[in-house]
N, C-alpha and C positions, 0 to 999 in steps of 0.2 A: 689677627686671628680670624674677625668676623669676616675680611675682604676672600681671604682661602676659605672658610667651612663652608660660606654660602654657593660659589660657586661650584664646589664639591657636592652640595646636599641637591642643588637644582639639577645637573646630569645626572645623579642615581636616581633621581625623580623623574624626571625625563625615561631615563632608559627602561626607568620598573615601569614606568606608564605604556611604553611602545611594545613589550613584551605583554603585558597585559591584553593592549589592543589587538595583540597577533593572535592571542589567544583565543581571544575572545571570536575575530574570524573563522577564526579555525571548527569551532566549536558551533557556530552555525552553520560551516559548510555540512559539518557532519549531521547535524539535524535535519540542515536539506535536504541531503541523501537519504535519510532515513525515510523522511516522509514521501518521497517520493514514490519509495521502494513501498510503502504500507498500501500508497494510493494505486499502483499498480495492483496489488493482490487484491484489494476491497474490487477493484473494477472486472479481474479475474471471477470473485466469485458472486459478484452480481450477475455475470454473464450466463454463469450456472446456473444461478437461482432465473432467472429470466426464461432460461430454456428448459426449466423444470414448472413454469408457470404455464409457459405455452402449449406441454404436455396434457397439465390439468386442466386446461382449458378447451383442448381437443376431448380428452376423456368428457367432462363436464356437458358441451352440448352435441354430444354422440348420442344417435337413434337410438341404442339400447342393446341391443341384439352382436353389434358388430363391435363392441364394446371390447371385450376379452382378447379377442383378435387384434385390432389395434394395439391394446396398451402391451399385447408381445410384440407385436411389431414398431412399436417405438423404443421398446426395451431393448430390441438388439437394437435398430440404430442408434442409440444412445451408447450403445457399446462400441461400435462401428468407429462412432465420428469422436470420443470422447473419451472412451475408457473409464466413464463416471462410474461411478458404485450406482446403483439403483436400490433405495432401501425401500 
């Protein structure tokens, strides 16, 4: 009886262990993806935040006077190249 169970009990052990491992691949591909896809959009809206710094930063050391006029004229081209919202 022991010479049958054992061998019986070691392939369903086996076979649960190799389903498991597949899984478990499986299961990291898909986090990979995930995170790759998050690290794209964070770099996305870095890039925005970046080009909303280099605005304030124009605004920021601007003579005074030509002030107003500039931050309309970056405001449409921000429209222009972007389609941002401008809040």
């Amino acid at each position: 009886m022991i010479v049958v169970a054992l061998p019986l009990v070691g392939a369903f052990s086996i076979a649960g262990f190799q389903r498991w491992l597949q899984h478990k691949e499986k299961m990291g591909q898909l986090i990979a993806s995930q995170t790759a896809e998050k690290a794209a959009q964070y770099a996305a809206h870095v890039e925005r935040l970046e080009s909303r710094v280099r605005v304030l930063e124009k605004i920021a050391t601007d003579g005074g006077i030509q002030t107003a006029s500039q931050i309309e004229a970056l405001r449409d081209q921000a429209k222009i190249e972007g389609g941002d919202k401008i809040q």
